[in-house]
C-alpha positions as CSV (number, residue, x, y, z in Angstrom):
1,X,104.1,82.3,100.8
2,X,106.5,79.7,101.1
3,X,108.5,78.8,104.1
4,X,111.6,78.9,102.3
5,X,111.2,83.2,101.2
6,X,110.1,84.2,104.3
7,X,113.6,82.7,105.4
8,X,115.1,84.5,103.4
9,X,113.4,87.7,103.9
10,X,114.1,87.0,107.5
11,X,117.8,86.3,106.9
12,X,118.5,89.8,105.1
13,X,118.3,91.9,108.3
14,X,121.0,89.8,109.9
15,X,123.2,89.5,107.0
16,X,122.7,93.1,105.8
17,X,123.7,94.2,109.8
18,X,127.0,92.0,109.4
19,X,127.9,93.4,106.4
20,X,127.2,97.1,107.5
21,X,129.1,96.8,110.8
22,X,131.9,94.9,108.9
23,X,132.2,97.8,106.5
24,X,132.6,100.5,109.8
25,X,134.6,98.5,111.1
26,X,137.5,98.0,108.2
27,X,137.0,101.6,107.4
28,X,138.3,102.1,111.0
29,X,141.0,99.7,110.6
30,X,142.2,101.6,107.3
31,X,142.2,105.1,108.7
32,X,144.0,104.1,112.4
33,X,145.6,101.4,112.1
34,X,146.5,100.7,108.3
35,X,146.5,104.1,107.0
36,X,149.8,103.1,104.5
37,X,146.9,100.8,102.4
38,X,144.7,104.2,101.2
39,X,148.3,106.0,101.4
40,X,147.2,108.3,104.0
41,X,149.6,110.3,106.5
42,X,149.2,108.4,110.3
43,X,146.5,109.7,112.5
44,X,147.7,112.5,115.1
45,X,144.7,111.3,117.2
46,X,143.1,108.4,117.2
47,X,139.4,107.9,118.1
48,X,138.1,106.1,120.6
49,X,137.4,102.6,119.5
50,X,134.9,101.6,121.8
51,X,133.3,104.7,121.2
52,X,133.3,104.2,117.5
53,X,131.6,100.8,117.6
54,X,129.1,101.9,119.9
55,X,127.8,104.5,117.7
56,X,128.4,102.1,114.5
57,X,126.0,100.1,115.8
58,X,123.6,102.6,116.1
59,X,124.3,103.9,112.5
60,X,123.9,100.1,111.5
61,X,120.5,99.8,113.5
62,X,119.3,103.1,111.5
63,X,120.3,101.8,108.3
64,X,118.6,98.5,108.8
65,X,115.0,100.8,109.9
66,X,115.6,103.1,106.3
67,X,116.1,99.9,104.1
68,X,112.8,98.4,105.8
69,X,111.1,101.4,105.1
70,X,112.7,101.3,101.9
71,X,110.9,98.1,101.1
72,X,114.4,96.0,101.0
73,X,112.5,93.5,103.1
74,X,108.9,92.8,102.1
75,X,108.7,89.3,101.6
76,X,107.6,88.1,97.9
77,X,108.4,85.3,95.8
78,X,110.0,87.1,92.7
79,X,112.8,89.3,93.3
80,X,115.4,91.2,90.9
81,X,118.3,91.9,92.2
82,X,119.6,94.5,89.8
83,X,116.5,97.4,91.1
84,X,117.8,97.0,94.4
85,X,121.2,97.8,94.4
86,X,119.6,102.3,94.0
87,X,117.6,101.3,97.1
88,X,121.2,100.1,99.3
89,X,122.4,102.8,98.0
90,X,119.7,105.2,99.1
91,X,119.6,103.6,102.6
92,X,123.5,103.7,103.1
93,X,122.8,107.3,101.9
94,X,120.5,108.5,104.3
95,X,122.5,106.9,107.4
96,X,125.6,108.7,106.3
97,X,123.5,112.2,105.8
98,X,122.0,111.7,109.5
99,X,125.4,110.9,110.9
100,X,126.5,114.1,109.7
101,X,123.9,116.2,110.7
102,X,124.3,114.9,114.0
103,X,128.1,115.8,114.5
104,X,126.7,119.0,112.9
105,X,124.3,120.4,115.4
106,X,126.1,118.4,118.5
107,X,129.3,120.9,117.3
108,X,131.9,118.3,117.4
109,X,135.1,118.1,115.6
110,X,135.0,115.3,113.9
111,X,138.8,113.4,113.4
112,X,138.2,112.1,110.2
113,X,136.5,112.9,107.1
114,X,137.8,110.0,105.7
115,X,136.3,108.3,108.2
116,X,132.9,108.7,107.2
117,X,133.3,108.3,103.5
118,X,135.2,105.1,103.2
119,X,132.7,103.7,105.7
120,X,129.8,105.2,103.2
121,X,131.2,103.9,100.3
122,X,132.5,100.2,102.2
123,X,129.1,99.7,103.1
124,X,127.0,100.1,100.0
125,X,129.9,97.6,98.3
126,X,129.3,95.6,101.0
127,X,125.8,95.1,101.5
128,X,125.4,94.8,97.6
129,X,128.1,92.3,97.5
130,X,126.5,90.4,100.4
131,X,122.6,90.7,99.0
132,X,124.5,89.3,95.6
133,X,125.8,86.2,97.6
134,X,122.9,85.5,98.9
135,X,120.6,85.3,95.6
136,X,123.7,83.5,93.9
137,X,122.7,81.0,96.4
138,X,118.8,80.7,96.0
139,X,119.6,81.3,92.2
140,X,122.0,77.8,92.8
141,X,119.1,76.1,95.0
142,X,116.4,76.8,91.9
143,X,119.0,75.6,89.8
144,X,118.8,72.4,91.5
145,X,114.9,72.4,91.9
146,X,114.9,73.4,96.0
147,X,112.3,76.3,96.6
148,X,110.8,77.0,93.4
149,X,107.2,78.1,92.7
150,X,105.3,75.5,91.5
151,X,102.5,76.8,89.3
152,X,99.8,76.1,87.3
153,X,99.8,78.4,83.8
154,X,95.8,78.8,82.9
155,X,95.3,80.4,79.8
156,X,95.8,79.7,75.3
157,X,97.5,83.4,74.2
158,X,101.1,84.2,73.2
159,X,101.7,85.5,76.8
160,X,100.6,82.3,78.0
161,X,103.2,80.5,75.5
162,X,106.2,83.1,76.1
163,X,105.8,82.9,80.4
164,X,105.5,78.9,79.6
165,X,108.9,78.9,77.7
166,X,111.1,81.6,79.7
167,X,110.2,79.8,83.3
168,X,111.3,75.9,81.4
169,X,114.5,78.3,79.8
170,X,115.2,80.0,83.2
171,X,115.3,77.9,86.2
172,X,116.8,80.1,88.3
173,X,113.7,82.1,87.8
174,X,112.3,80.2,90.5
175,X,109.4,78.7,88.8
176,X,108.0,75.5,87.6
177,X,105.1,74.3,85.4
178,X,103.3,71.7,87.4
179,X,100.5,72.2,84.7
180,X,99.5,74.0,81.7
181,X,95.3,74.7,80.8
182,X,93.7,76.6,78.0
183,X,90.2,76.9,80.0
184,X,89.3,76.5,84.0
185,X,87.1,73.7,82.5
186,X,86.2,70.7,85.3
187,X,89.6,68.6,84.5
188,X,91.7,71.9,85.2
189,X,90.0,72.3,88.2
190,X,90.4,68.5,89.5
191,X,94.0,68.1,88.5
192,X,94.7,71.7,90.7
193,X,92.4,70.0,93.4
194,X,94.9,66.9,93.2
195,X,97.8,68.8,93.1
196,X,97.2,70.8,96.3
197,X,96.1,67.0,97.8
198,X,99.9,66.3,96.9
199,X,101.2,69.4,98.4
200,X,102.4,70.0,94.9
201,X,101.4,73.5,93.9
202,X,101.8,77.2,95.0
203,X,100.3,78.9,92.5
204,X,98.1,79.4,89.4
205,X,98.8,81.9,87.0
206,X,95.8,83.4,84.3
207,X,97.8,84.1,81.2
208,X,94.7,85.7,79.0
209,X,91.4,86.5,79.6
210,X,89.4,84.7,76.8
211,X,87.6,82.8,79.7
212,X,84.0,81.6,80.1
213,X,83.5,83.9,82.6
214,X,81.2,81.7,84.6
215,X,84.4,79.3,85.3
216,X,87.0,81.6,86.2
217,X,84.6,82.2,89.0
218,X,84.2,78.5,89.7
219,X,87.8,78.1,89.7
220,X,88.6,81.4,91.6
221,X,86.2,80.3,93.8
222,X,88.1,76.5,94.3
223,X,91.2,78.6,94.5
224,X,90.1,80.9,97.5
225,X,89.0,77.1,99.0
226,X,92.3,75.9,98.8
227,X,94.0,78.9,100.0
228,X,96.0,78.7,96.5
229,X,97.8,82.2,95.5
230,X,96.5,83.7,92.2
231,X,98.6,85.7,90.3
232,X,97.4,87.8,86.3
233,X,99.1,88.4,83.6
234,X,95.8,90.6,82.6
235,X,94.8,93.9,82.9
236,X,91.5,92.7,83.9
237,X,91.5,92.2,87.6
238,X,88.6,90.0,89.2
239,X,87.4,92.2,92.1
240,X,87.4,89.6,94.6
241,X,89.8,91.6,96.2
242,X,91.5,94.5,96.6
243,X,95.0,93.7,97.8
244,X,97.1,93.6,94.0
245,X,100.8,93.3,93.8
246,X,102.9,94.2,90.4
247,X,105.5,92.0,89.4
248,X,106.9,90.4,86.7
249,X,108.6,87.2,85.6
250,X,111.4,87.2,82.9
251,X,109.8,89.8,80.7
252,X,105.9,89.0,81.3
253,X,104.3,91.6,83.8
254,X,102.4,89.7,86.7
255,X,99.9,90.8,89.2
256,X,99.0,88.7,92.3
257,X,96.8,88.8,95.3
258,X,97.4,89.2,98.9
259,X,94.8,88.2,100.6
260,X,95.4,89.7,103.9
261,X,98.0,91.1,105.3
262,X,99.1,88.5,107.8
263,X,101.7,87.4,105.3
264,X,105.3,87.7,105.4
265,X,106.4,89.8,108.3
266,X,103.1,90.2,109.2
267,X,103.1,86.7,110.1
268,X,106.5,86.9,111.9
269,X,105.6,89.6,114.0
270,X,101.8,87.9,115.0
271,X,103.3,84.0,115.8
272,X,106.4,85.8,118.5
273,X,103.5,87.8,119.7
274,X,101.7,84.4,120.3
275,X,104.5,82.6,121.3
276,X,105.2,85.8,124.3
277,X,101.7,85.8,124.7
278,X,100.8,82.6,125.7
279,X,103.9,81.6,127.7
280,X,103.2,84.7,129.9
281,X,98.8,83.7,130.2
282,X,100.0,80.1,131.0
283,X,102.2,81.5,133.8
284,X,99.5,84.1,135.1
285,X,96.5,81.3,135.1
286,X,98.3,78.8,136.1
287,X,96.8,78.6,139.5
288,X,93.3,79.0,138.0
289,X,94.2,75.6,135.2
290,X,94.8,73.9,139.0
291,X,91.9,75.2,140.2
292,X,89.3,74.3,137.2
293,X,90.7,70.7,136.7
294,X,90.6,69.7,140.2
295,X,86.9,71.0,140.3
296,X,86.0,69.3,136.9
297,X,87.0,65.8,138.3
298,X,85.4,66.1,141.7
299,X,82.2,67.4,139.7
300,X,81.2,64.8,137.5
301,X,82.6,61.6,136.0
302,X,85.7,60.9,133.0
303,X,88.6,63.0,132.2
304,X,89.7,66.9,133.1
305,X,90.1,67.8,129.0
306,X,87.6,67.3,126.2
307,X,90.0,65.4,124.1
308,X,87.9,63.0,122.5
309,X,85.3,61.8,120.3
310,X,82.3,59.3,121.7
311,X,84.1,56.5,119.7
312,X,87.5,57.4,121.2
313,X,89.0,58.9,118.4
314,X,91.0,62.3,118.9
315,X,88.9,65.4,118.5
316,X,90.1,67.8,115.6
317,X,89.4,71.2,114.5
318,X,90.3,72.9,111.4
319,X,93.1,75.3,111.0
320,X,94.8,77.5,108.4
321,X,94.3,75.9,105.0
322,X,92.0,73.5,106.2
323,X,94.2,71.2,107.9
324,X,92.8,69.8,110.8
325,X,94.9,69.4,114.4
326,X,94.1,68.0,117.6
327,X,91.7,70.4,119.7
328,X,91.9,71.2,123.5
329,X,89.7,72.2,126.1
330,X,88.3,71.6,129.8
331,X,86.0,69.0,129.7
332,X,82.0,70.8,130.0
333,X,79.8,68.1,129.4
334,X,79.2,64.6,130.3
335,X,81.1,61.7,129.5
336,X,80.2,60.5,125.7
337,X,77.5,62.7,124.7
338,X,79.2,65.1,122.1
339,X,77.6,63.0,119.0
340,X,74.4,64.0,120.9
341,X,74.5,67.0,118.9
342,X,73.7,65.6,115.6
343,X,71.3,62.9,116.7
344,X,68.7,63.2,120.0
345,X,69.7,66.6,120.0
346,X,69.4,67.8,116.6
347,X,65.8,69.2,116.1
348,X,66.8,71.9,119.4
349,X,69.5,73.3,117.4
350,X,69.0,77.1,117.9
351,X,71.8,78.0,115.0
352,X,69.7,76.9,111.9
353,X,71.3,80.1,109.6
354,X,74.6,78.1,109.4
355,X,76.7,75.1,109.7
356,X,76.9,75.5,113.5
357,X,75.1,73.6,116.3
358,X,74.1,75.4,119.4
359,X,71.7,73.9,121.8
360,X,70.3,76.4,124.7
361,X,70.2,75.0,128.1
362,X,71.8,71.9,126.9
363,X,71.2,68.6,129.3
364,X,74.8,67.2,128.3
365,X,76.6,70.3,130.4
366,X,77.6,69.4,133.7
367,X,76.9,71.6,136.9
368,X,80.7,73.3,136.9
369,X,80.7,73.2,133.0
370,X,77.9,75.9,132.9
371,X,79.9,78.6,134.8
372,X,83.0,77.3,132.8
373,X,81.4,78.1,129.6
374,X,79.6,81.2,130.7
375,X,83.4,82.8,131.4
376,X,84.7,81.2,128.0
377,X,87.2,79.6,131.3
378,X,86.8,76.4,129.4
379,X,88.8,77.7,126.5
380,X,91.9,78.4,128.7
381,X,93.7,74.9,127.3
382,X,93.6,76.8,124.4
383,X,97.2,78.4,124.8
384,X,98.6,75.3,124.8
385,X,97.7,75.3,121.0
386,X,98.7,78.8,120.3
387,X,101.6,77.3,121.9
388,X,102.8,74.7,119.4
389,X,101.4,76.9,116.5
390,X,98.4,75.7,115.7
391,X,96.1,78.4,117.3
392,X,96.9,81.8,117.4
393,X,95.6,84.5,120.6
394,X,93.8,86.1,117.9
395,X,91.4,84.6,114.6
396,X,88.0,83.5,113.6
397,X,86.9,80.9,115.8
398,X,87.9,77.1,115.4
399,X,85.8,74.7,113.7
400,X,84.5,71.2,114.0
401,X,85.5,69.4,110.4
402,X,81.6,68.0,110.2
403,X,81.0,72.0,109.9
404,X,83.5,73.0,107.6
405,X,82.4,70.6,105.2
406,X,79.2,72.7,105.3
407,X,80.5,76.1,104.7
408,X,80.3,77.8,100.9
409,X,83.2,78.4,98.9
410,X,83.0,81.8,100.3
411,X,82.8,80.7,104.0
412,X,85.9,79.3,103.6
413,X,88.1,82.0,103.2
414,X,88.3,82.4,107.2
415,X,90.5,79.6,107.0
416,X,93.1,81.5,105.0
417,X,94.8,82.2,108.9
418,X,95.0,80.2,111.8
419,X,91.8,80.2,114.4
420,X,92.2,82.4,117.3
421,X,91.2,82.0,121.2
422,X,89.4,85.3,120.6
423,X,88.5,87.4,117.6
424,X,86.7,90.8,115.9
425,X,83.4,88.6,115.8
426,X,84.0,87.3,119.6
427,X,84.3,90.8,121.5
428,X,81.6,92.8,118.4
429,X,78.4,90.5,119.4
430,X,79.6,87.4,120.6
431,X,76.7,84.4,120.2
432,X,74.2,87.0,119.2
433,X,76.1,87.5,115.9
434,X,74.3,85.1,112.3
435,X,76.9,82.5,111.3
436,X,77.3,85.2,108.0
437,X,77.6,88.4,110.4
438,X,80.5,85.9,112.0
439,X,82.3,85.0,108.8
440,X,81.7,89.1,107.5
441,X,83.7,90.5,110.7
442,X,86.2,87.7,110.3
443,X,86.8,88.5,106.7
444,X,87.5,92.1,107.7
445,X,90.2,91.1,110.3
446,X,91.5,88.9,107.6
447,X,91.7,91.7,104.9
448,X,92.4,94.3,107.5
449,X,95.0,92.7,110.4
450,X,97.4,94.9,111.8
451,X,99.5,94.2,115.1
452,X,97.1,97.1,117.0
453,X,93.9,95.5,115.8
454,X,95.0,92.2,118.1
455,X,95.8,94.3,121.0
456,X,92.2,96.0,121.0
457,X,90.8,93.0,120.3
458,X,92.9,91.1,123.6
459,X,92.5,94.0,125.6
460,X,88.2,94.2,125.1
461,X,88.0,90.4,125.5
462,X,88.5,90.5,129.3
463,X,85.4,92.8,130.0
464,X,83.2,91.1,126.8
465,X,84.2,87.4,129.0
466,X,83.1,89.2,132.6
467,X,79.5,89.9,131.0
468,X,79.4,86.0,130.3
469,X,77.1,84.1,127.8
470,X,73.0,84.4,127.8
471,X,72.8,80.5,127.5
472,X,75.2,77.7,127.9
């Protein structure tokens, strides 16, 4: 999902609650104080304006919960304006049907049925008219090239010509061809590798299904590693997943993947819950971060935070999309021995069923690192990286790049979110879990993330911490 439609997704519920209140409000203004303009007789009593707006915006607030449960603000990258204008209607609707069951059963004399269906009929002319301004101008940015879908077309029918022709006709479609394939032969592949190098692609689109079937799965396979979207103009559906969205561009019927939940609002509501989140654990261990760095430098030699490489260079992880960031933690070891791990170290490597290195009662920790790493109190400089975005409270765990570079094609489709402080494979076994029981229960979250999965998940992860590792 691109920055840019989540923005606007994100910018509807404002705009939408403008327009609604405006409409209340000039259906007010019509009925009290300018009844001459709808040729209305002046009011004998006039309500309470203060009153009014207070319940307008609690008609407005409704209206905005019906049109999200409505669907008016699921974030996706093709929308048509036209099938939305029953929805707004619908919503507008409903708000006005509750209002008046309301006055109903509360038994009050309402002063003016006028009133209530100007402001009906104001706000679905309003909120259509405002919706319409808005896509006039992301129609005008596509127009001009800003925000469009770059996508790769892979495929040799007529449905692959047609969608090829009506997104180079239609620019406000919000499409382009960065690259057209009849196969996913080697030099498709390559080029889509080059083009996500470039930052130049969003999506590929399979036009037909007359495919050696062993290199769709290559390239679906590449695609899952790049964390590229994959969208079918098929009725055969690969069953790498199970998360299908119907669409369609100009006239061609598309179907895409989602391949987890965490996108659109989903992502929204999960990076201000990190952002709350960590401000208020930074806050509460403050004292403790004091504590632990003070005892870290009277302990042993060289700085409070692991921060570095042997060589000096910055120590990275690998985040969402494998892009790497700088990594932060307290210092549990001794000063230059982390390449230990690969050389003198290497044959005592107790994690042989994966890419990870793990060496039990490991000479390189320091006396205080041990009961640092046996609370997971090491990790604590973590929130400062769910702090700038590149960690979130909750994920698969975060990985060295030396690692990552030895994880399958499937492997790497924990990477499709940020890595988390904790996760469903941290607080369900912990270090007793296989590298592929790891990557299965991180999958799951993936596929399966909801906003009360991450509060379990946070609120186990205290008493799984208290029971501490078996070796460190």
């Amino acid at each position: 999902m691109k920055k840019s439609e989540l923005a606007f997704s994100i910018a509807f519920v404002p705009w939408d609650a403008v327009m609604l209140f405006s409409a209340g409000l000039i259906a007010y203004g019509i009925r009290f104080q300018y009844p001459s303009i709808a040729s209305l007789d002046p009011a004998t009593t006039i309500y309470p304006f203060t009153r009014y707006v207070s319940e307008l915006g609690w008609a407005v607030l409704l209206t905005i919960g019906v049109f999200a449960w409505l669907g008016l603000y699921r974030t996706t990258s093709i929308r048509r304006f036209r099938e939305e204008i029953p929805t707004l209607f619908t919503g507008c609707s409903t708000t006005v049907l509750v209002v008046v069951l309301v006055l109903f059963f509360q038994r009050e004399v309402f002063l003016s049925r006028f009133l209530i269906v100007s402001a009906w009929i104001l706000s679905v002319l309003f909120v259509v008219v405002g919706r319409f301004v808005w896509y006039a101008f992301q129609w005008s940015l596509f127009y001009f090239g800003i925000g469009r879908h770059r996508v790769v077309l892979i495929g040799s029918s007529a449905t692959h010509q047609r969608l090829l022709e009506e997104i180079q006709m239609s620019p406000t479609l919000g499409f382009e061809v960065v690259g057209t394939f009849s196969t996913g032969s080697d030099q498709a592949i390559e080029a889509i590798r080059s083009l996500k190098q470039q930052r130049w692609i969003d999506d590929v689109i399979f036009t037909s299904v007359d495919h050696d079937q062993g290199k769709i799965d290559e390239l679906i396979d590449v695609l899952d590693e790049l964390h590229i979207p994959i969208r079918y103009c098929i009725d055969r559906i690969a069953s790498h997943t199970s998360h299908l969205q119907y669409s369609t561009i100009g006239s061609t019927p598309v179907m895409s993947i989602e391949r987890t939940t965490l996108e659109g609002w989903g992502k929204v509501i999960k990076r201000m819950f990190d952002i709350v989140g960590a401000i208020a654990l930074i806050v509460f261990t403050s004292p403790l971060l004091l504590i632990v760095a003070l005892v870290i430098k009277l302990d042993s030699r060289g700085p409070v935070f692991f921060r570095h490489d042997d060589d000096g260079k910055a120590i990275e992880r690998v985040g969402q999309a494998g892009e790497q960031f700088r990594y932060l933690k307290f210092r549990t070891m001794k000063e230059r021995t982390h390449r230990m791990r690969y050389g003198a170290l290497a044959s005592r490597n107790a994690r042989g069923d994966g890419p990870m290195v793990k060496i039990p009662n490991d000479p390189r920790v320091t006396r205080i690192g041990k009961l640092l790493r046996k609370f997971s109190i090491d990790e604590l400089p973590e929130l400062f990286l769910v702090f700038r975005g590149w960690m979130s409270l909750v994920g698969p765990r975060p990985h060295f790049p030396e690692e990552v570079q030895r994880f399958t094609h499937h492997q790497r489709r924990v990477l499709t979110i940020k890595p988390g402080m904790t996760g469903l494979a941290q607080v369900n076994g912990r270090s007793d879990l296989t590298f592929d029981e790891e990557v299965r229960l991180d999958l799951y979250y993936i596929e399966h993330w909801s906003f009360l999965l991450d509060l379990w998940i946070l609120l186990k992860t205290p008493f799984v911490v208290a029971k501490g590792t078996k070796d460190v």
